[in-house]
C-alpha positions as CSV (number, residue, x, y, z in Angstrom):
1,X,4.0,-51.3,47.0
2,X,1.6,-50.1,44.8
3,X,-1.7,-48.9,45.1
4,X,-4.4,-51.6,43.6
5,X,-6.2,-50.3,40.8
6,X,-10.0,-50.4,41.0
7,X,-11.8,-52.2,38.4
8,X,-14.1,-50.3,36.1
9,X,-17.6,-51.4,35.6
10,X,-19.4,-51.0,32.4
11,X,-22.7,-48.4,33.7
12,X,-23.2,-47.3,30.7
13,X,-24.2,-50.9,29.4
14,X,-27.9,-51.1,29.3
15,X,-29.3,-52.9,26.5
16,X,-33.2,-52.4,26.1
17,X,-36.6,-54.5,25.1
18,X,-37.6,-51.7,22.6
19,X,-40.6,-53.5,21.4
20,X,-41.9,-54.7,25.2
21,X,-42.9,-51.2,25.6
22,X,-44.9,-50.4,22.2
23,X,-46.6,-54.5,22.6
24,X,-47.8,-54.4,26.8
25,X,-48.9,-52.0,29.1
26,X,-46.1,-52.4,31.8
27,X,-48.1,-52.7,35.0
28,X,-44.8,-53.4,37.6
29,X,-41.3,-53.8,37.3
30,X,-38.4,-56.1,38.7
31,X,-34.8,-56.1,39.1
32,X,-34.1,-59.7,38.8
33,X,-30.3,-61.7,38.9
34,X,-29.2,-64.1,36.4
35,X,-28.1,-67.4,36.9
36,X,-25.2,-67.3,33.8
37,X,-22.2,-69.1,33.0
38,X,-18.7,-67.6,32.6
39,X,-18.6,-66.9,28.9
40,X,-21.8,-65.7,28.8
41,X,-21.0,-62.9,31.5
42,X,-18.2,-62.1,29.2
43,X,-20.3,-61.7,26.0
44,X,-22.9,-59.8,27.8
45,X,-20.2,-56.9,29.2
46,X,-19.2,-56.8,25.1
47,X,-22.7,-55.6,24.6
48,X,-23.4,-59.1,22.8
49,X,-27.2,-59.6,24.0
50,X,-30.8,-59.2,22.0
51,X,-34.1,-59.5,24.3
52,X,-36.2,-58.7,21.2
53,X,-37.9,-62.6,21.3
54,X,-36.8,-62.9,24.7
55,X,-39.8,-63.7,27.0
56,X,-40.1,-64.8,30.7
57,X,-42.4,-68.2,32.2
58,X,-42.1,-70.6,35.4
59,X,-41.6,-74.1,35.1
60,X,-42.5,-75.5,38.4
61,X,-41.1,-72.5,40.9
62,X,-38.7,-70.8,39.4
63,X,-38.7,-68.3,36.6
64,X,-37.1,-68.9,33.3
65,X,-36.2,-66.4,30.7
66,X,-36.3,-68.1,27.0
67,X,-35.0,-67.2,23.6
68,X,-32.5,-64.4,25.5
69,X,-30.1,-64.3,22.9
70,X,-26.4,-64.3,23.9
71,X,-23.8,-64.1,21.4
72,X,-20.7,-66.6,22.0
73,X,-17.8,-65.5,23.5
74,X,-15.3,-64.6,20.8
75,X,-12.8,-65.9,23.2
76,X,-14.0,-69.0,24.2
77,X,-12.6,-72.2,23.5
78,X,-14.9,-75.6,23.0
79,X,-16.6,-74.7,26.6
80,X,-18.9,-72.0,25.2
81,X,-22.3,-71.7,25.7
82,X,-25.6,-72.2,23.8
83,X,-26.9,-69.3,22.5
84,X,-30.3,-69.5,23.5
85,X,-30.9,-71.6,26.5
86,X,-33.3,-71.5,29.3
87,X,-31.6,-69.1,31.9
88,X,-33.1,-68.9,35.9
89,X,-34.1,-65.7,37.0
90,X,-33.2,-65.4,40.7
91,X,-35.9,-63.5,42.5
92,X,-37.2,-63.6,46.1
93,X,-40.2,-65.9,47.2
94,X,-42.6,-63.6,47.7
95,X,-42.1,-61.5,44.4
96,X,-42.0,-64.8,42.4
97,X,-45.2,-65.9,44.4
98,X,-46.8,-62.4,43.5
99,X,-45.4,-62.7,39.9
100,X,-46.6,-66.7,39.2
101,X,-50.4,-66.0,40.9
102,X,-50.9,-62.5,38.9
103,X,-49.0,-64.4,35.3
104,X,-51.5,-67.2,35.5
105,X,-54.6,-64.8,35.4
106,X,-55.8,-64.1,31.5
107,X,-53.8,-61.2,29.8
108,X,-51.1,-61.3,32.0
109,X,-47.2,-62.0,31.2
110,X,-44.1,-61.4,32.0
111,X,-42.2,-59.4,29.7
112,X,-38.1,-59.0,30.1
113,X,-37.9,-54.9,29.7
114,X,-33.8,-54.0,29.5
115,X,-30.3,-56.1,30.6
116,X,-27.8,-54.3,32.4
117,X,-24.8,-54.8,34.6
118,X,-25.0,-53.5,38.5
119,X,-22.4,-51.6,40.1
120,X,-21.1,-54.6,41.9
121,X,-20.7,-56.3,38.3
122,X,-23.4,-58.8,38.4
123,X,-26.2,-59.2,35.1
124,X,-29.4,-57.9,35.8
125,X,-32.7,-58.3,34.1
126,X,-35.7,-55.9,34.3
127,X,-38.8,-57.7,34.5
128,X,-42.2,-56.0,33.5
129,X,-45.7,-57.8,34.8
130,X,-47.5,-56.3,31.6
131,X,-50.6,-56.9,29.6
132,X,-51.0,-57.2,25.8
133,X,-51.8,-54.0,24.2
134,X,-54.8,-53.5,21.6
135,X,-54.3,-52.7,17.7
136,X,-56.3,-49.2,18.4
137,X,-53.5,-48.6,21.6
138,X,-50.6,-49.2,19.2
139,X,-51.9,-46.7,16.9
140,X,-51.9,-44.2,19.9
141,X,-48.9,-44.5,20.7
142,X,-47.7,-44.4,17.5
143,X,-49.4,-40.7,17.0
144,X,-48.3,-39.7,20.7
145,X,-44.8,-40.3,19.3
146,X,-45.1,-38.3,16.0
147,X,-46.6,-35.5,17.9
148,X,-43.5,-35.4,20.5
149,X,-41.0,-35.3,17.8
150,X,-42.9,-32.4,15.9
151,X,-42.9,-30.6,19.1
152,X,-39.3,-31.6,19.5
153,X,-39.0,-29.9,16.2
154,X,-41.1,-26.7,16.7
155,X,-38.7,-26.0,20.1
156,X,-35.6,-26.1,18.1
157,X,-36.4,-23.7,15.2
């Protein structure tokens, strides 16, 4: 006999919500499953996945995640998926009760940060509870970044 080979998991796939973090102040942060269909698994472990419009709101008690853009499979036959459908986020009661009470309060959303795959090979979703950022905050950032990367600089000569 011979020995089974172990299948590899992609770690290293980990693709972010660049924009979340310059537009909210990210207040907490969940680790949320995906409810997904089979070709959209498959298109997400090619790296095929853009969260940039992507944004996160309850209809009735669950969570949805909206306008999460999965490519379609390049392998799939007439049983592919829609690109941009409503997807459930599968969290537990009490963090979707927490989530749904803070959400509803003014200022508050819920922002999808990063999609990864976890060890055991399911699709995660980072969650952020986070509240809009001003114009003046922005501009902040923007400066604390330039001064980083002239640090940066300065280090390596």
């Amino acid at each position: 006999m011979q020995p089974r080979k172990k299948k590899i998991m992609s770690q290293d796939l980990y693709i972010k919500n660049k924009k979340a973090y310059f537009e909210y102040h990210v207040l907490d942060e969940y680790e949320a499953g995906i409810k997904l269909l089979g070709t959209e698994i498959k298109s997400i472990r090619e790296g095929k996945a853009n969260l940039n419009d992507a944004f996160c709101t309850f209809i009735g008690s669950q969570l949805y995640v909206r306008n999460l853009h999965i490519a379609e499979y390049s392998h799939g036959s007439f049983y592919n998926h829609e690109q941009k459908r409503d997807r459930v986020l599968l969290l537990h009661k009490k963090e979707l009760k927490k989530l749904q009470t803070r959400s509803e309060e003014k200022g508050f959303t819920i922002v999808p940060l990063a999609l990864f795959i976890s060890p055991r090979g399911f699709a995660k979703l980072k969650i952020g509870l986070a509240q809009g950022k001003k114009t003046f905050d922005k501009r902040e950032t923007l400066k604390e970044r330039d001064s980083k990367i002239e640090m940066d600089r300065a280090l390596k000569r």
